[in-house]
Structure formats: C-alpha cells, structure tokens
C-alpha positions in Angstrom: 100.2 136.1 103.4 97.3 137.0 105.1 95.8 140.6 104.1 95.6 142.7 108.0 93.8 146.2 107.6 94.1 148.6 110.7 92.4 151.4 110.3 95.1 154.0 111.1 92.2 157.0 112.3 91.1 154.5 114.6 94.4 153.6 116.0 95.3 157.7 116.4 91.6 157.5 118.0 91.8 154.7 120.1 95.7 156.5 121.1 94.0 159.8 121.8 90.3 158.4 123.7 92.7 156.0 126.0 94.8 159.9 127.4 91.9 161.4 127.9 90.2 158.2 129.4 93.0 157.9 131.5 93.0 161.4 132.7 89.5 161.6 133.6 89.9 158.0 135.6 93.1 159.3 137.1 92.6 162.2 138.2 88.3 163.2 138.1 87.2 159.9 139.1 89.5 158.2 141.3 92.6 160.6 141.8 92.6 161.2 145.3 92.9 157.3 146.7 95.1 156.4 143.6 97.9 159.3 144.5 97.2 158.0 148.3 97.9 154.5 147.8 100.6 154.7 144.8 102.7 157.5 145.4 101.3 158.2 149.5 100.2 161.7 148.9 96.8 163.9 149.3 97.6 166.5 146.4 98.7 166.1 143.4 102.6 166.7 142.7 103.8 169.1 140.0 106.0 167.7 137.7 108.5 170.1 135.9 107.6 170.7 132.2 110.0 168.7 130.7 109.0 166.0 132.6 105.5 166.4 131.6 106.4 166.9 128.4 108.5 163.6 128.0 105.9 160.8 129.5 103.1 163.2 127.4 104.9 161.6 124.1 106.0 158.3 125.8 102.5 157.8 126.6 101.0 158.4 123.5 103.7 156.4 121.6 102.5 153.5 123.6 99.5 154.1 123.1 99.6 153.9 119.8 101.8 150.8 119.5 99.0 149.5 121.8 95.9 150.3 119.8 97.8 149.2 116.5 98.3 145.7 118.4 95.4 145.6 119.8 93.2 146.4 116.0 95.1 143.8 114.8 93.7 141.2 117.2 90.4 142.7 116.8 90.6 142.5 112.9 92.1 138.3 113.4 88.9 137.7 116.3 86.5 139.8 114.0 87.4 137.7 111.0 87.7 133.9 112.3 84.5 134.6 114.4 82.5 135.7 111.6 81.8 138.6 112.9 80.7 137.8 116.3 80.6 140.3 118.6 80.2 138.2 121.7 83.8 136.7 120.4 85.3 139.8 120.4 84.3 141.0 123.9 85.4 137.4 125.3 88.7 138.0 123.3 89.3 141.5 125.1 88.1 140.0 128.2 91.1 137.0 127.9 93.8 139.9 126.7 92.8 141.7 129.6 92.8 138.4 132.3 95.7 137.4 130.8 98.4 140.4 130.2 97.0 143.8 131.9 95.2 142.3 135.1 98.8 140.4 136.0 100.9 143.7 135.8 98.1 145.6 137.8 98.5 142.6 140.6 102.1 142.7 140.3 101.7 146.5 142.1 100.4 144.7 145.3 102.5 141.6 144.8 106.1 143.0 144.0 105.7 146.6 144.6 103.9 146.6 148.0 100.9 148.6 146.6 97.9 148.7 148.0 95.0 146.4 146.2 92.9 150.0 145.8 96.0 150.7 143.5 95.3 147.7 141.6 91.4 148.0 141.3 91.5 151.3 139.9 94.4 150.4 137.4 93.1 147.3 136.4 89.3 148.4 135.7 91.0 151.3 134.3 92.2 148.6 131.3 89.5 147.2 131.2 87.2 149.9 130.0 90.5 151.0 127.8 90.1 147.4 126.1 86.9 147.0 125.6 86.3 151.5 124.5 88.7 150.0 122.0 87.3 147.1 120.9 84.1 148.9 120.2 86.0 151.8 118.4 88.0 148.8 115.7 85.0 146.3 115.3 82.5 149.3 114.3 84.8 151.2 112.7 86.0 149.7 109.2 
C-alpha cells in the first residue's frame, strides 16, 4: 500500500478559497453576462433562504470531495515527478482539458447555452485548478 498524505487544512482551504473564488468570478467579475446568457436575466434573482441555505452546504461538500481528490493527484504528480512543478501544472492543465472543460462545453452543446456561458465557466475551473494546485504542492 502506498502511503497518500492530504493535508486536511488545505483541503478545508482549497474548499473555502474555491466559494469565495467563485463568488467574486460569478457575480463581481462576470455576473451580469453569466445571469444573461445562463439563466436570461439582467438582475440577479433572490433565492428563498432555504434554498440558499441548501446549495451553500451542497456546494461546499463538493468542494471538499473535490479538493480532497484533487490533493491526492497533486500528492501522486508531485511524487512520481520528483517534484516538478512544470509536471504538476501540465497535470492540472490535462484534469482540466479532460473532465471540467467537457462539462462547461456540454452547456452550449446539450443545454443550448450560449459559448459566453462556457468561457466564463470554464476559465472559472481553470484558475480553481490551478489556485489549488499551488495551495497542495506548497503546502505540505
């Protein structure tokens, strides 16, 4: 068995930086064309408390089940590179290529959204991956 350390703080870290991360790039930095082309309105909708509420702690559980993936990749790239850096950021770049960019297409493809949608969602994951990557390989 091979031993896997995850640092747990930087999961909760990583869990915590990707909310507000995706709040500011959500709403501050591209919130009005992302509520135009996703969900065809100007303002932003309220949402009843309880609905708030209830994607707040769906969020961060995914989120966390995310990060504590994600460190465990970081921890495999980080040890069979020898602690390349240049490995790890080509290994975010191919998790990112191959699993986050496809579901952000899949918008425009499937869902009829428009490809603004998927810009903002799928540069979004990008800087997610990679804020992460740099949080797990520095932080041991």
């Amino acid at each position: 068995m091979i031993p896997v350390s995850v640092n747990f703080f930087a999961v909760i870290t990583c869990s915590v930086l990707s909310l507000v991360l995706g709040f500011l790039w959500m709403t501050k930095l591209f919130g009005v064309p992302y509520r135009k082309y996703m969900y065809g309105v100007k303002d932003q909708g309220s949402a009843g408390k309880k609905q708030q509420i209830t994607s707040f702690v769906i969020y961060i559980l995914v989120s966390l089940i995310t990060a504590y993936v994600f460190g465990l990749m970081v921890f495999f790239t980080k040890s069979l590179s020898d602690g390349s850096l240049e490995v790890g950021v080509l290994a975010t770049l191919l998790v990112w290529a191959g699993f986050f960019l496809p579901f952000a297409v899949n918008k425009a493809v499937w869902q009829f959204k428009n490809w603004i949608v998927v810009a903002i969602d799928a540069s979004y994951e990008l800087v997610r991956l990679m804020m992460m990557l740099f949080i797990f390989w520095y932080w041991n």
